[in-house]
PAMIVO-745925 format. One line per field, with one value per atom (N, C-alpha, C): z, x, y; atom name; residue number from 1. Coordinates in nm, 2 decimals. Atoms other than C-alpha are relative to their C-alpha. Example, Ala and Ser with C-alpha at 12.3 -4.5 7.8 and 13.67 -1.06 7.14 Angstrom:
BEGIN
zz <- 0.00;0.78;0.00;0.00;0.71;0.08
xx <- 0.09;1.23;0.09;-0.09;1.37;-0.08
yy <- -0.12;-0.45;0.12;-0.11;-0.11;0.11
name <- N;CA;C;N;CA;C
resi <- 1;1;1;2;2;2
This chain:
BEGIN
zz <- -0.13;-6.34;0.10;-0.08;-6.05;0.08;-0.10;-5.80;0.11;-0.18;-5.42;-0.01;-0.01;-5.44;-0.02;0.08;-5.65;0.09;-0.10;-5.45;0.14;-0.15;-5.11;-0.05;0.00;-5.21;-0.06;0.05;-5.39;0.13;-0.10;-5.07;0.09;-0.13;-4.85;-0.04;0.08;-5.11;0.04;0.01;-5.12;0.19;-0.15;-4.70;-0.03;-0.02;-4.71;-0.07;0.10;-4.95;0.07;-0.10;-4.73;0.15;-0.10;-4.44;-0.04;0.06;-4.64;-0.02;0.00;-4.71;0.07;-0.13;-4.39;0.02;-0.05;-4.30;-0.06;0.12;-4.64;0.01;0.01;-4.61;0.14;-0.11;-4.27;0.01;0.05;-4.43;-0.08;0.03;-4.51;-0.11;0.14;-4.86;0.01;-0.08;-4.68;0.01;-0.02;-4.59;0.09;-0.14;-4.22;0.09;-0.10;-3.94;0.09;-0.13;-3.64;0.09;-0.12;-3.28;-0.01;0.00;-3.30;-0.16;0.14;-3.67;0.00;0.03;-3.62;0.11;-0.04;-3.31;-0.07;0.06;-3.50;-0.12;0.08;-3.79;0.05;-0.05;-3.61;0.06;-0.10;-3.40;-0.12;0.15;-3.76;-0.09;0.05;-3.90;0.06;-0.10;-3.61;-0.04;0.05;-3.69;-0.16;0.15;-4.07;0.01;0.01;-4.01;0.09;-0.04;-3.74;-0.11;0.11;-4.02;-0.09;0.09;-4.27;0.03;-0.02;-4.07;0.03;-0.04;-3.91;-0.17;0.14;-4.34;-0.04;0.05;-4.43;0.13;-0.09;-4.12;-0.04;0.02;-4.22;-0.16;0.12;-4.57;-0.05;0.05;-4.57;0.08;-0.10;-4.29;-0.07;0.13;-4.43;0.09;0.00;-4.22;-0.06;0.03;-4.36;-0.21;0.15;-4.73;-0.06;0.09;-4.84;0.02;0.00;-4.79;-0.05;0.09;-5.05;-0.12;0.16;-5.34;-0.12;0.11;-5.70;-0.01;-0.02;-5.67;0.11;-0.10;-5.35;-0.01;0.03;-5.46;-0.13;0.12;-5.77;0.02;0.00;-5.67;0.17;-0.13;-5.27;0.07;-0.10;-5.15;-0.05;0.05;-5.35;0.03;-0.06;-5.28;0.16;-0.15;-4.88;0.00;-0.01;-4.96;-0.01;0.05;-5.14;0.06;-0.11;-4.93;0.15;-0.14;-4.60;-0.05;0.01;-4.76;-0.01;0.06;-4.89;0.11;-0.14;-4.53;0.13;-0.05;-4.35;0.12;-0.16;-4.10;0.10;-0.15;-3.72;0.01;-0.03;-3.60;0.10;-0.08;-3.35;-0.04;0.09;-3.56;-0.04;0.01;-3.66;-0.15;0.16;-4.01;-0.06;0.06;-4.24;-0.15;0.17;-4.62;0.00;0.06;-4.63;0.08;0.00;-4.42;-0.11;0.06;-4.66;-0.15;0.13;-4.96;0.01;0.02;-4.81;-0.02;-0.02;-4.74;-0.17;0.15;-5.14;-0.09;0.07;-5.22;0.03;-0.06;-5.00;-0.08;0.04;-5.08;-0.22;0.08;-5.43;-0.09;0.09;-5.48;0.08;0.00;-5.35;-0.11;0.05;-5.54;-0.16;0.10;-5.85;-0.03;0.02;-5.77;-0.02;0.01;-5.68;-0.15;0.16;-6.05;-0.08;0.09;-6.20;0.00;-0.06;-6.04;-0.03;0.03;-6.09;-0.16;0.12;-6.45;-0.11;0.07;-6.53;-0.08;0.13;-6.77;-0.11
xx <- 0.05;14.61;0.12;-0.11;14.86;-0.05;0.01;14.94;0.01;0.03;14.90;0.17;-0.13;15.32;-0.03;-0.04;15.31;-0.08;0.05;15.01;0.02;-0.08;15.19;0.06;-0.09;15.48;-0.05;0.03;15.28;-0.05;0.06;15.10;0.09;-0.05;15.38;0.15;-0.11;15.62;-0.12;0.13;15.25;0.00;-0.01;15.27;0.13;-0.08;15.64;0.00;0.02;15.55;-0.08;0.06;15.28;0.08;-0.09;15.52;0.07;-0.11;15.77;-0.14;0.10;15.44;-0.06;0.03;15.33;0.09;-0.09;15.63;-0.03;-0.01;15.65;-0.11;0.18;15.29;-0.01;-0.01;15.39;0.06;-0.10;15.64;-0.12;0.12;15.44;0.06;-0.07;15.51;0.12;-0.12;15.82;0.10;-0.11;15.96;0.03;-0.02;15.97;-0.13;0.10;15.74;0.03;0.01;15.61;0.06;-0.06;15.71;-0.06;0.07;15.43;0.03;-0.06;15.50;0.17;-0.13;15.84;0.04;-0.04;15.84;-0.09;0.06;15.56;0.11;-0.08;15.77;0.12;-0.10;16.04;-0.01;0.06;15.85;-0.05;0.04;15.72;0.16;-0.14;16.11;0.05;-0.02;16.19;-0.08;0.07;15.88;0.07;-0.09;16.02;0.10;-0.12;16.40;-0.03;0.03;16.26;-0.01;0.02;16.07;0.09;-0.08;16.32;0.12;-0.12;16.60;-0.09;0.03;16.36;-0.02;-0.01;16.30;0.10;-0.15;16.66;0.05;-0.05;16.72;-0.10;0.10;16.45;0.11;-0.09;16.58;0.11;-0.15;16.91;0.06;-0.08;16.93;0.01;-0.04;17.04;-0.13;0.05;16.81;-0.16;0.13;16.48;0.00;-0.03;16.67;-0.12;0.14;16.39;-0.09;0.11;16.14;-0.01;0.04;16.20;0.00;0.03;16.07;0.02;-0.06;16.13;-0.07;0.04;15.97;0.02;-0.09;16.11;0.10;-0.17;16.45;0.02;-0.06;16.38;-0.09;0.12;16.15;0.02;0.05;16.08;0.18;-0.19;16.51;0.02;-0.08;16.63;-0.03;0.13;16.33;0.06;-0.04;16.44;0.14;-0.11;16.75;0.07;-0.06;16.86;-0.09;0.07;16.58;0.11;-0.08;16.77;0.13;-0.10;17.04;0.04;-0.01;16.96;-0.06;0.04;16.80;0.09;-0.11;17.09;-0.02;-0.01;16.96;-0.07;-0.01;16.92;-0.12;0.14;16.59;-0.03;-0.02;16.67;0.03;-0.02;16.78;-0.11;0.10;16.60;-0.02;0.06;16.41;0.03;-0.10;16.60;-0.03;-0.03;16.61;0.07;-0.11;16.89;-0.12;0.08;16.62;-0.13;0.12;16.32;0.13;-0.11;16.61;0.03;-0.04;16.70;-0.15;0.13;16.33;0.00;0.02;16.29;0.07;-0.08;16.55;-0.04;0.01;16.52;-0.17;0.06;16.18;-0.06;-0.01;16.23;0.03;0.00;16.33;-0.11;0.09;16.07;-0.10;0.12;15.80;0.08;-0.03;16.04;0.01;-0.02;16.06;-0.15;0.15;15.69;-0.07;0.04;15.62;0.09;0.00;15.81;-0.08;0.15;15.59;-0.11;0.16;15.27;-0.02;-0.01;15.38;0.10;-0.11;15.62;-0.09;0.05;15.38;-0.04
yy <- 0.00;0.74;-0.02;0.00;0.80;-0.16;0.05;0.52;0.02;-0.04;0.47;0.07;-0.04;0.53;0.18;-0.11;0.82;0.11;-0.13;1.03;-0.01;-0.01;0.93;0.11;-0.07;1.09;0.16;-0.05;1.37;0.10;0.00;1.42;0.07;-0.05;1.45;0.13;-0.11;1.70;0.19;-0.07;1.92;0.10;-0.07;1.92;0.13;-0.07;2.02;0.10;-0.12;2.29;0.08;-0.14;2.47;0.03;-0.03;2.41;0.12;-0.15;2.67;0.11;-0.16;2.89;0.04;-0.01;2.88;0.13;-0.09;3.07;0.16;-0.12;3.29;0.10;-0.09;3.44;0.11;-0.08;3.57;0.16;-0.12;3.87;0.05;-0.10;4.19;0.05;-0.05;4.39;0.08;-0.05;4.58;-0.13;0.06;4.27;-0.04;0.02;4.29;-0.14;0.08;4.09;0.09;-0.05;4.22;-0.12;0.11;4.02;-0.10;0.10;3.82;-0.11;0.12;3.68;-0.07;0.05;3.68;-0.15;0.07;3.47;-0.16;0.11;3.22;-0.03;0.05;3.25;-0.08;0.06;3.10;-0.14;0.14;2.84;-0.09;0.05;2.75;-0.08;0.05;2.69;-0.11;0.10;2.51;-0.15;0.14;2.25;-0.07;0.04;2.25;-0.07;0.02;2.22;-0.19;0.12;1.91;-0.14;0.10;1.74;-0.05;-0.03;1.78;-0.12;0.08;1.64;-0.19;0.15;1.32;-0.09;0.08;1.27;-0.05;0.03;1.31;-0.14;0.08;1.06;-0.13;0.14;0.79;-0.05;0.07;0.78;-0.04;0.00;0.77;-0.14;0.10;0.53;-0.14;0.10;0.19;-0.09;0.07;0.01;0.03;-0.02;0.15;0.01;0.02;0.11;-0.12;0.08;-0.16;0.01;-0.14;0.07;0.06;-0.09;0.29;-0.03;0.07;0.29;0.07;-0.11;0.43;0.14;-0.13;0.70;0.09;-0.07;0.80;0.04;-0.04;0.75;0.09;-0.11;0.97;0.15;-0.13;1.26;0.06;-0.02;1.26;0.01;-0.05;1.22;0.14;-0.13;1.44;0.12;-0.14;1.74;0.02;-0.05;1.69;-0.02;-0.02;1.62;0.13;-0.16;1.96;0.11;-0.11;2.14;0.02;-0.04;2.08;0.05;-0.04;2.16;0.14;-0.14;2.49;0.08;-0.08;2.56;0.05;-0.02;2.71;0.09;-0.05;2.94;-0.03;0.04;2.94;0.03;-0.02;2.90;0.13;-0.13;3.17;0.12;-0.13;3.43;0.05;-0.13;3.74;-0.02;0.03;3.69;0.16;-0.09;3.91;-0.05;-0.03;3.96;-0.14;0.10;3.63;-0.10;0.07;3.46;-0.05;0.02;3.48;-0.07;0.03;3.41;-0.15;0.17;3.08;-0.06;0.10;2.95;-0.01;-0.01;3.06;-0.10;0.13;2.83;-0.11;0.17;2.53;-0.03;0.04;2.56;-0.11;0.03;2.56;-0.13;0.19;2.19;-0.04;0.00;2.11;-0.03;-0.03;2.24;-0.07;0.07;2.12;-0.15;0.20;1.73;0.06;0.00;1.81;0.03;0.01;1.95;-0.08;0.10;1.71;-0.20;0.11;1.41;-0.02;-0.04;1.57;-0.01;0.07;1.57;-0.12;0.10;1.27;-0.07;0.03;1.15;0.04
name <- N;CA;C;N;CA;C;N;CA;C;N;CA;C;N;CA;C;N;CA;C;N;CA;C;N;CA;C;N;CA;C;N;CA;C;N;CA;C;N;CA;C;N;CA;C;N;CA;C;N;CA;C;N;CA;C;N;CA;C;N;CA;C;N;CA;C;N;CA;C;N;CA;C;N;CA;C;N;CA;C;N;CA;C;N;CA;C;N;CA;C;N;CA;C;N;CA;C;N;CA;C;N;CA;C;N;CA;C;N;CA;C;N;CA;C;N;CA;C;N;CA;C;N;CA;C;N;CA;C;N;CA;C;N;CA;C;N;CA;C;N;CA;C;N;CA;C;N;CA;C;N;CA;C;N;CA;C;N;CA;C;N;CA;C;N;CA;C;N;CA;C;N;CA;C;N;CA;C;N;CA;C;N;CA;C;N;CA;C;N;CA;C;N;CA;C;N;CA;C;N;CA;C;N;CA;C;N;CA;C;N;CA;C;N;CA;C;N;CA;C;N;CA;C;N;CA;C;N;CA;C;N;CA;C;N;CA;C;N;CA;C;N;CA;C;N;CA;C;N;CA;C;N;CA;C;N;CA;C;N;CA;C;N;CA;C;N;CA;C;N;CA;C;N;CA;C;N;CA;C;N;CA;C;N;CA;C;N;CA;C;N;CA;C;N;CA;C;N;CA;C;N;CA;C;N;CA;C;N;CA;C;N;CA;C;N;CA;C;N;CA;C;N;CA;C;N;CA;C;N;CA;C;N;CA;C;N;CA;C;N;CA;C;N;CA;C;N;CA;C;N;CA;C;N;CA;C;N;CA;C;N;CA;C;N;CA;C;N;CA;C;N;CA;C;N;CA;C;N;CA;C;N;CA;C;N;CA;C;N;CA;C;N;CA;C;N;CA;C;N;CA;C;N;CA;C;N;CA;C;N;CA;C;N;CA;C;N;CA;C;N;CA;C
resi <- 1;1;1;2;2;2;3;3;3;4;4;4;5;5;5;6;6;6;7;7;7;8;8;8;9;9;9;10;10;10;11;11;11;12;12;12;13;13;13;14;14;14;15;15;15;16;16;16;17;17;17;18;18;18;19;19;19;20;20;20;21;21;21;22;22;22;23;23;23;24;24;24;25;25;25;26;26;26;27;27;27;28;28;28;29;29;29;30;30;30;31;31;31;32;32;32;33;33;33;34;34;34;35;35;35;36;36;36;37;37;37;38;38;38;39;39;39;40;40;40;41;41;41;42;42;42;43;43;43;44;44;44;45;45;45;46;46;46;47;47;47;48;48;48;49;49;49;50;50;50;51;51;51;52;52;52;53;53;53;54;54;54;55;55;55;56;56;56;57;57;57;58;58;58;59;59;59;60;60;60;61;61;61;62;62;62;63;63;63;64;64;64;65;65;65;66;66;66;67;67;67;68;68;68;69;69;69;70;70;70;71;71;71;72;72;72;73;73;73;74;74;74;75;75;75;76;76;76;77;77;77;78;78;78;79;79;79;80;80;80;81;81;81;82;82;82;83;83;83;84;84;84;85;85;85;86;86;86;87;87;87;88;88;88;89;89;89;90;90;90;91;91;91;92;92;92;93;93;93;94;94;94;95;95;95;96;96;96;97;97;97;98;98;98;99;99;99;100;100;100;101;101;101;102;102;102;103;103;103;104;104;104;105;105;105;106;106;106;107;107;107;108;108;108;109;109;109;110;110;110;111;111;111;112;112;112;113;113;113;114;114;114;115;115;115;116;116;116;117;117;117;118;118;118;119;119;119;120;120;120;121;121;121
């Protein structure tokens, strides 16, 4: 049986995971977006890239350091840590082939701390 720790953090890997599908689900089987997806898809990155950085800024900061717990510091940093990292383009820019490529990555740690949590036992 999971603890309160563990389905916090489970919880809030799970959000930033439909945040990235939010976006991804918006691209048609071509590959393109119309104006209307494209500018949601954009207004949508923007909210992501936000969250992303206010996590990477909670956690890292030294005064909220006894606050985190093992399971943050082994599952939940690392997931936003290597997500923001692998999220490199401009919220303003035009969704492109290297756009949907980065979400696929960043996303990607993600969903792997997230499956390794879901099953660390």
């Amino acid at each position: 049986m999971r603890n309160i720790e563990e389905t916090d953090c489970i919880n809030r890997l799970q959000e930033i995971e439909q945040m990235f599908d939010n976006i991804l689900k918006l691209r048609n089987p071509i590959g393109t977006l119309d104006r209307e997806s494209r500018l949601k898809a954009q207004e949508l990155l923007k909210v992501l890239k936000n969250r992303l950085k206010e996590e990477v800024h909670f956690y890292t900061s030294e005064k909220n350091k006894d606050k985190i717990t093992p399971i943050d510091k082994n599952f939940y940093i690392p997931a936003i840590l290597d997500a923001k990292s692998h999220l490199c383009i401009k919220v303003n820019s035009v969704p492109n082939e290297k756009w949907f490529t980065d979400l696929y990555s960043a996303k990607y740690y993600i969903s792997y701390c997230l499956h390794d949590l879901v099953h660390k036992d």
